[in-house]
DOLOVO-318669 format. One record per residue (C-alpha): residue in three letters; x, y, z. Coordinates in steps of 0.5 Angstrom, whole numbers, padded with zeros to 4 digits, always signed. Last residue first. Layout:
DOLOVO-318669
ALAXYZ;...
end
This chain:
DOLOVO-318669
UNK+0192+0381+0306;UNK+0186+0377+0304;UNK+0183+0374+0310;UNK+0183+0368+0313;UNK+0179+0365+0320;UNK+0181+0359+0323;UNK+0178+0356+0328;UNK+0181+0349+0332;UNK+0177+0345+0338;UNK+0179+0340+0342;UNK+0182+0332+0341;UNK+0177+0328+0345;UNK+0172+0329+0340;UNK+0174+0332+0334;UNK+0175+0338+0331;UNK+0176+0343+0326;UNK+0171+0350+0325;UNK+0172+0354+0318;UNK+0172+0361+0317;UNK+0173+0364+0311;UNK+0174+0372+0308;UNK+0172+0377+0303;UNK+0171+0382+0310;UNK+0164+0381+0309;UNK+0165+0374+0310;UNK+0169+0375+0316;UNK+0163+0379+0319;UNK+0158+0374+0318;UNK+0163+0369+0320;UNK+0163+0373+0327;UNK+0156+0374+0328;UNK+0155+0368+0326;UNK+0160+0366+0331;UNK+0157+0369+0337;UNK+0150+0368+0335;UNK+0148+0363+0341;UNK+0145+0370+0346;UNK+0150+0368+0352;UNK+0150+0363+0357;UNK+0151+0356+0359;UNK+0144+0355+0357;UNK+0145+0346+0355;UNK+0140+0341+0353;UNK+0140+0343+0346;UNK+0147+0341+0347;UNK+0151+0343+0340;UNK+0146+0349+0340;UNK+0146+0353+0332;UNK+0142+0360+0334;UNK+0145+0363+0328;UNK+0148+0357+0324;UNK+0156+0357+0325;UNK+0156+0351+0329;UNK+0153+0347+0322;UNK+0159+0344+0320;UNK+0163+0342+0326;UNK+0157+0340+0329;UNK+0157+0335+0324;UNK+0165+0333+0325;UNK+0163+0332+0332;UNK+0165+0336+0337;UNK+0172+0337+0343;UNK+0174+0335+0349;UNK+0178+0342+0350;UNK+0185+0343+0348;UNK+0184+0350+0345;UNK+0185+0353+0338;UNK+0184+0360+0336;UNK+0187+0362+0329;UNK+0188+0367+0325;UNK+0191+0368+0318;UNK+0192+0373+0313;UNK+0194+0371+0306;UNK+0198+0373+0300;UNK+0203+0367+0302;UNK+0201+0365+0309;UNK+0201+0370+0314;UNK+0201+0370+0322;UNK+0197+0370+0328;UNK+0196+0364+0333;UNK+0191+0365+0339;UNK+0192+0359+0344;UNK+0188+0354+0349;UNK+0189+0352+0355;UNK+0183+0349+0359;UNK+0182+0352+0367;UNK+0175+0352+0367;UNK+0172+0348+0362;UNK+0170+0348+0355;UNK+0164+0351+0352;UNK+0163+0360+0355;UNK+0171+0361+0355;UNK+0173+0358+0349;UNK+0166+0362+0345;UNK+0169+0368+0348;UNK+0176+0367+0345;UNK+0172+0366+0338;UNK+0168+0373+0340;UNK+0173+0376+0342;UNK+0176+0375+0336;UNK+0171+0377+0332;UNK+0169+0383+0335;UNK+0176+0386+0333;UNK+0175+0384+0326;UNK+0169+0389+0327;UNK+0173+0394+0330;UNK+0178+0395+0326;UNK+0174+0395+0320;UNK+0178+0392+0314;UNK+0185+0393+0311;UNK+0190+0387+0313;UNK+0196+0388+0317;UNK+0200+0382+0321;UNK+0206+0386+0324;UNK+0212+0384+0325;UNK+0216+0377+0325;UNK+0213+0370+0321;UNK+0215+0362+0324;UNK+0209+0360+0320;UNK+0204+0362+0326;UNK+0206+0367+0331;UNK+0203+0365+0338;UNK+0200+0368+0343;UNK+0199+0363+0350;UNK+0193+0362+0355;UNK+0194+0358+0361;UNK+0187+0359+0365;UNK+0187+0360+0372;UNK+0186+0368+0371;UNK+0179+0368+0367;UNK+0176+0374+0366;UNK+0183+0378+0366;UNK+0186+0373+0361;UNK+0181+0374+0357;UNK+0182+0380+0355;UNK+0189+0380+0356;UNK+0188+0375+0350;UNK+0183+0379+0346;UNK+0188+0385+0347;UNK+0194+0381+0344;UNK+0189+0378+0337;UNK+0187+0386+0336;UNK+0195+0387+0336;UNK+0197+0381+0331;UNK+0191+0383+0326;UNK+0194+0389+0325;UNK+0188+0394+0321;UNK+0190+0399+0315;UNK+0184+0402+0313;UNK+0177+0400+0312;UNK+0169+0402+0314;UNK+0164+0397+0313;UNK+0159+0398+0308;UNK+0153+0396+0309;UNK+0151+0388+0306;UNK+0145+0388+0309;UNK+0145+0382+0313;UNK+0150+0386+0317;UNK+0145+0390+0319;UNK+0140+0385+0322;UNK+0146+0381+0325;UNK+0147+0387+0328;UNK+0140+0386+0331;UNK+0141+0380+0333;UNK+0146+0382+0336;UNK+0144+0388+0340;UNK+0137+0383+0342;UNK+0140+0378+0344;UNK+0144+0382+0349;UNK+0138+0386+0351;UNK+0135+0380+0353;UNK+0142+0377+0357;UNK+0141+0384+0360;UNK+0134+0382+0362;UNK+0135+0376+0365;UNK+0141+0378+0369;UNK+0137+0385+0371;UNK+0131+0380+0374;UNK+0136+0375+0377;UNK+0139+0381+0381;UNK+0131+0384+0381;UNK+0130+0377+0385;UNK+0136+0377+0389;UNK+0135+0385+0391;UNK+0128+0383+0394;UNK+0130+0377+0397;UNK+0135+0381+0402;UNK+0130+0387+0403;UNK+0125+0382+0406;UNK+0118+0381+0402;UNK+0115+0377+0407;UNK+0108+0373+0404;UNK+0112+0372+0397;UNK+0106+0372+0391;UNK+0109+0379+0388;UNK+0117+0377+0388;UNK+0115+0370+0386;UNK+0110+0374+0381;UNK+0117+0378+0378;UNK+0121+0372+0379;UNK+0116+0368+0374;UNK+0116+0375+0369;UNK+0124+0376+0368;UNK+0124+0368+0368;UNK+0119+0367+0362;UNK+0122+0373+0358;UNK+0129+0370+0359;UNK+0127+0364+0356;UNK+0122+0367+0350;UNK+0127+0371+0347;UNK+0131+0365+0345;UNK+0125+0361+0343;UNK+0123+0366+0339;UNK+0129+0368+0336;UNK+0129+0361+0334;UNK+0123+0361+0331;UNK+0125+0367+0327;UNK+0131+0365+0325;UNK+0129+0359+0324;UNK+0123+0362+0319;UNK+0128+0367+0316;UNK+0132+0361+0315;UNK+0127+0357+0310;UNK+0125+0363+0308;UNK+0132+0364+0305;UNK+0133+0357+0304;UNK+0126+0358+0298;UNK+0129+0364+0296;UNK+0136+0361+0295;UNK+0133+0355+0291;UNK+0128+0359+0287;UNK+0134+0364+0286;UNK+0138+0358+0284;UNK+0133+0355+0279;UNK+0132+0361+0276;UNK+0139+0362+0275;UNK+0141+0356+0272;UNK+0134+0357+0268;UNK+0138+0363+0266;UNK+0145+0361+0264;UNK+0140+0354+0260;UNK+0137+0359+0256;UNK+0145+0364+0255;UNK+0147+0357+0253;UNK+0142+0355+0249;UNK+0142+0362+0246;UNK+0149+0361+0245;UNK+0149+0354+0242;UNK+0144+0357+0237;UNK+0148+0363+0235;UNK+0154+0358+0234;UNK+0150+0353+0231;UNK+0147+0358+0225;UNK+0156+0361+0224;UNK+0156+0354+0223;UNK+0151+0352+0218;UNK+0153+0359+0215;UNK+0159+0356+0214;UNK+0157+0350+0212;UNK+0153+0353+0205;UNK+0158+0357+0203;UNK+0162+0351+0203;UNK+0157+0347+0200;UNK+0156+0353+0194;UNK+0163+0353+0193;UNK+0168+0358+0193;UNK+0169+0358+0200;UNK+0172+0353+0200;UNK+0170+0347+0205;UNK+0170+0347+0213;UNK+0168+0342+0216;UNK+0161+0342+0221;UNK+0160+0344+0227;UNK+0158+0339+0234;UNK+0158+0343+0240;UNK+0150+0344+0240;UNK+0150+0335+0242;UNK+0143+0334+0244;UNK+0141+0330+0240;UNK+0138+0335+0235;UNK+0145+0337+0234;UNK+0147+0329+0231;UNK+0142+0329+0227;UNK+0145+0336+0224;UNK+0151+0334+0224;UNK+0149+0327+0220;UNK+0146+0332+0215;UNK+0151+0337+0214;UNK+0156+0330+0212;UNK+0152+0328+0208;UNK+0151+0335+0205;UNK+0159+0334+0204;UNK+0158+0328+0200;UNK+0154+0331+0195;UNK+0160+0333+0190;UNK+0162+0326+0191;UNK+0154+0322+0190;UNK+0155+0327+0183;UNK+0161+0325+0181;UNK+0161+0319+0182;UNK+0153+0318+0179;UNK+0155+0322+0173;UNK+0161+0318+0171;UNK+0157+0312+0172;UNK+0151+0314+0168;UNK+0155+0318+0162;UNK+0160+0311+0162;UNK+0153+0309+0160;UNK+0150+0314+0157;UNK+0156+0313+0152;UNK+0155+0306+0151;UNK+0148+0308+0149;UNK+0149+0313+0144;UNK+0155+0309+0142;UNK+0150+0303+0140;UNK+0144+0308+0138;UNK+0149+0313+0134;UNK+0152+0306+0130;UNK+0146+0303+0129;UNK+0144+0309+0126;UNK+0149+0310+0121;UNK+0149+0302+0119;UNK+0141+0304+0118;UNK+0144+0310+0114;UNK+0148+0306+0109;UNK+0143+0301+0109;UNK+0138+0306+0106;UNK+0143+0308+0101;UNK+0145+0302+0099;UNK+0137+0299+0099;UNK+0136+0306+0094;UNK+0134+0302+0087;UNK+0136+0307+0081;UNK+0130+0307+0077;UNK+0130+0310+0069;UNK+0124+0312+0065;UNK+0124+0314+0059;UNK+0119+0316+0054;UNK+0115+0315+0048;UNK+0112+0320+0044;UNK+0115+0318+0037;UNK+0121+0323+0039;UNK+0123+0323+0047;UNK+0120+0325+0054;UNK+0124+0324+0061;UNK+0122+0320+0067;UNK+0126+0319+0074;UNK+0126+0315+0078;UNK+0129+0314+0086;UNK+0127+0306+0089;UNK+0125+0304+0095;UNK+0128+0298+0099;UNK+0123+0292+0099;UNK+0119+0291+0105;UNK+0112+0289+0102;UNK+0115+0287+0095;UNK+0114+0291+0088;UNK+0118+0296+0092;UNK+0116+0303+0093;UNK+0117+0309+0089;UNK+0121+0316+0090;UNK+0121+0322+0085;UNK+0125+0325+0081;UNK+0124+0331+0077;UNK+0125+0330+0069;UNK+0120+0335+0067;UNK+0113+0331+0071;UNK+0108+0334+0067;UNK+0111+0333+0060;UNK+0112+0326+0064;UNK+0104+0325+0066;UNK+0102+0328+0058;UNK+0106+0322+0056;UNK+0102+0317+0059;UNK+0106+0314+0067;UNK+0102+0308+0070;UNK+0105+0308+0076;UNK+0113+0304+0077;UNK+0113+0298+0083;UNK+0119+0299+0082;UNK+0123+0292+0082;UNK+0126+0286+0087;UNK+0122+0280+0086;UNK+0123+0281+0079;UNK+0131+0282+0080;UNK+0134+0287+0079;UNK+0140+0289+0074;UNK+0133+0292+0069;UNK+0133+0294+0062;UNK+0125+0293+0059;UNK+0121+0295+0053;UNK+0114+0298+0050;UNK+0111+0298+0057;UNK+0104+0302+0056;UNK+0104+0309+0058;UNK+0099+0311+0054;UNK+0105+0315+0049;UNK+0109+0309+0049;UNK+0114+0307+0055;UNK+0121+0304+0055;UNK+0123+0301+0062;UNK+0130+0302+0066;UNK+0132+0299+0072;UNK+0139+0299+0076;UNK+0140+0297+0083;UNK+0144+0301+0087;UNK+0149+0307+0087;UNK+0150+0307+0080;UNK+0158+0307+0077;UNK+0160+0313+0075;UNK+0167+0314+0080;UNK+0169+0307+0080;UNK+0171+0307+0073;UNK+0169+0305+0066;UNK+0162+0308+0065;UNK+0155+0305+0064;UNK+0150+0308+0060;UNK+0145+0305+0061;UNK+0143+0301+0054;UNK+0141+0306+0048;UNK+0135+0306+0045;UNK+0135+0306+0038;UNK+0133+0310+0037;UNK+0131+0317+0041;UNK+0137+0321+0039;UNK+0141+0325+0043;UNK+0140+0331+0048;UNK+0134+0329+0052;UNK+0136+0321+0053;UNK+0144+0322+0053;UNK+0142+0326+0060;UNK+0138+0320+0062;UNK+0143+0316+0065;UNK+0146+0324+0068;UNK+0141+0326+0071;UNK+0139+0318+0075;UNK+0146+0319+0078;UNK+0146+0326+0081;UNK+0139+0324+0083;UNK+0142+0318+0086;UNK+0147+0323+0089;UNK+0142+0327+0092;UNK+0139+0321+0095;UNK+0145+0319+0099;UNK+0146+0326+0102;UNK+0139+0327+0104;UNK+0139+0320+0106;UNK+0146+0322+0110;UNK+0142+0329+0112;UNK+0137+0325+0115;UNK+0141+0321+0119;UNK+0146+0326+0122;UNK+0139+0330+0125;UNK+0136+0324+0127;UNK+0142+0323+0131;UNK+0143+0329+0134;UNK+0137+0329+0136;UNK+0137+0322+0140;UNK+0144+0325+0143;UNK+0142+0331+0145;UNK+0135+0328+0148;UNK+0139+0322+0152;UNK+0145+0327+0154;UNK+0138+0331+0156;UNK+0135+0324+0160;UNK+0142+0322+0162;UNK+0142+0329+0167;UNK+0136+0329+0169;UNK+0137+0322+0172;UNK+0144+0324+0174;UNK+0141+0330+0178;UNK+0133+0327+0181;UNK+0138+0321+0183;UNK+0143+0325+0188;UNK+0137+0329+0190;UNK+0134+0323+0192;UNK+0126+0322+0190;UNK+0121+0323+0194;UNK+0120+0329+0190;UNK+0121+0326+0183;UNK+0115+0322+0186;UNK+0111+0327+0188;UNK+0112+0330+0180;UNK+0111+0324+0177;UNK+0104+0324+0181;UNK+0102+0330+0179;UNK+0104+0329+0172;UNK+0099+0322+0172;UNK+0093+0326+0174;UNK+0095+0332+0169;UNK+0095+0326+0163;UNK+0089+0323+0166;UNK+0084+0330+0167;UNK+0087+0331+0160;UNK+0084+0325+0157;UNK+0078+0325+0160;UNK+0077+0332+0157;UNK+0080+0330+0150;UNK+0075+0325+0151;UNK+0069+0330+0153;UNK+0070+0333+0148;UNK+0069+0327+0143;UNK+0063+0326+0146;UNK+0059+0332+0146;UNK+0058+0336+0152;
end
């Protein structure tokens, strides 16, 4: 490759290189600059051109006059005689004076100078070429432009004209008025172009850091959302505009993201939840099953030691025959016990539809009392309207069910307080509520056993077998829950025991 192509080459290589980089740099830039940066710089264009353009055709202008000026001086040259030569012409008014500084000269047909008219000075004076006669023939009276004699004088517009005897005119007009005149015109375009690109410039600044403040705005929502916060939106501007379009559907973009997060974080609660009831279902299941165990395992381990009694006994007597199959039967039948219960338990885990209709509470409660009456005579044992009520108490559920669950509170009463302690069944209403109540004067439980005494096989006095399978109030908040009901346990030591159960009425 030659070397000046590969100049233009390098030159290429560097030019792309150096637009490359403007164009990153423009791109860091702020919006708000890269707007009033552009914006000044096509004002600048405009006003640049503009100014050219009035400039040039000022001068075009001024120097059409000048031409004017030099016709009419060499007019009375052409049309008149040639001697003598006539001073330059010089009319009364203001409206025929020349425009700048006069210069005629008088040439013979050589172009030797034969005289000399001027107004200018010698320093200040056109530097004429040598012009024959052949030359002005050639010419025909158009002007043409000439420099000063001096470096940095003004120019000067001539024209040249033939006469008899061969000689010729030529007659300058210096164009340093002119000249002025469109330098002034400059200097004017250039102040008040700068000025007002500066007034622009401000302008524009305030305009446009206004019009984008609502982007600022957007920007900190946005930050602010990235921390976490989806419940922030951003104000609303006219729909009309590109920003209000803009922060609608900057909003309408949150709600979306805001549910979805919400629907996420739903299901991960969900997830967690499941995970946590699986994991406490399984954690019950295997108490379930340890406890069944243990509770199975008791009457198991009785049944057989009475029956290797019975069968290692040297004098097997009828009477001690009967009492060992008597304890064996008791010992069974608290089996089959535990095991009918932890069977119903087993249904009611599997939430089967109970039979409902219309059932009164205040006669279930009359019969579990006469119950209880007949198994323990020497207790006191009082039924009691709540909340000063009258007539029945009737709220739709399984009768036999929630019969069950009177008795089996009534039970727990005989089974876990002494012989001949009162206690007292209340039935009545509160409000849309149906409620009962087994309270007794006992010596009372704990808050903590208070809590967890409806837990399947839940013992207060590990300790203690005072008799039944230690399901009787799960079953009993089982049933209550399956009728959309609560059970909840009071006590304090000391100060006897109290259950309520609620149903809707």
């Amino acid at each position: 490759m030659s070397t000046p192509r590969r100049r233009v080459a390098a030159w290429k290589d560097r030019a792309l290189r150096k637009g490359a980089a403007l164009r990153k740099h423009l791109a860091r830039a702020p919006l708000w600059l890269r707007l009033v940066s552009a914006t000044l710089l096509l004002v600048t264009l405009a006003i640049t051109l503009t100014g050219l353009f009035a400039v040039r055709l000022l001068r075009g202008y001024l120097v059409e006059r000048v031409d004017q000026q030099l016709s009419a001086a060499t007019r009375p040259f052409r049309e008149g005689p040639p001697d003598p030569p006539p001073e330059p012409p010089r009319p009364a008014g203001r409206t025929q004076r020349f425009y700048g500084l006069f210069h005629a000269v008088v040439l013979d047909a050589n172009g030797a100078t034969v005289r000399t008219i001027s107004e200018s000075t010698e320093d200040h004076t056109p530097d004429l070429p040598k012009l024959t006669g052949t030359d002005v023939q050639r010419l025909r009276g158009r002007p043409f432009t000439v420099p000063s004699r001096v470096e940095g004088g003004p120019d000067w517009r001539v024209v040249a004209v033939p006469v008899r005897d061969g000689q010729s005119r030529v007659i300058a007009i210096s164009l340093a008025d002119a000249e002025a005149t469109v330098s002034q015109l400059a200097l004017i375009v250039a102040v008040g172009g700068g000025g007002t690109l500066i007034v622009l410039g401000f302008g524009c600044y305030w305009v446009v850091r206004r019009s984008l403040r609502p982007l600022g705005q957007i920007a900190r929502t946005a930050k602010e959302i990235a921390g976490g916060d989806l419940s922030r939106r951003v104000p609303l501007w006219a729909s009309t505009t590109e920003v209000g379009k803009l922060g609608r559907a900057f909003n309408t973009m949150l709600v979306k993201i805001e549910a979805a997060a919400r629907e996420r974080e739903s299901a991960a609660e969900s997830a967690r939840a499941s995970a946590t009831a699986a994991r406490r279902s399984e954690e019950l299941m295997r108490r379930f099953m340890a406890d069944a165990s243990h509770e199975l395992r008791t009457p198991l381990t009785s049944i057989r030691g009475f029956a290797e009694l019975y069968r290692l006994g040297e004098d097997k007597d009828l009477a001690e025959a009967v009492r060992l199959l008597s304890r064996i039967e008791g010992q069974a039948a608290r089996m089959g016990l535990l095991v009918e219960d932890m069977l119903l338990l087993a249904r009611l885990d599997q939430r089967r539809e109970l039979a409902r209709r219309p059932v009164d509470l205040l006669s279930l409660a009359a019969t579990a009392v006469i119950d209880a009456q007949t198994l323990a005579p020497e207790r006191r044992i009082e039924l009691v309207r709540l909340f000063g009520g009258e007539g029945d108490v009737v709220t739709t559920g399984d009768e036999t069910r929630l019969g069950q669950v009177l008795n089996n509170l009534v039970t727990n009463v005989l089974i876990h307080t002494p012989a001949g302690t009162p206690f007292q069944v209340r039935v009545g209403t509160d409000g849309e509520q149906a409620v009962v109540e087994v309270a007794d004067e006992g010596p009372g439980f704990p808050q903590e056993v208070a809590e967890r005494v409806f837990e399947r096989f839940y013992r207060a006095d590990p300790a203690r077998s005072a008799g039944g399978s230690g399901l009787g109030l799960s079953i009993a908040a089982t049933l209550v829950e399956a009728h959309g009901g609560v059970i909840v346990a009071e006590s304090e030591p000391g100060k006897g025991a109290l259950f309520r159960v609620i149903l809707p009425l």
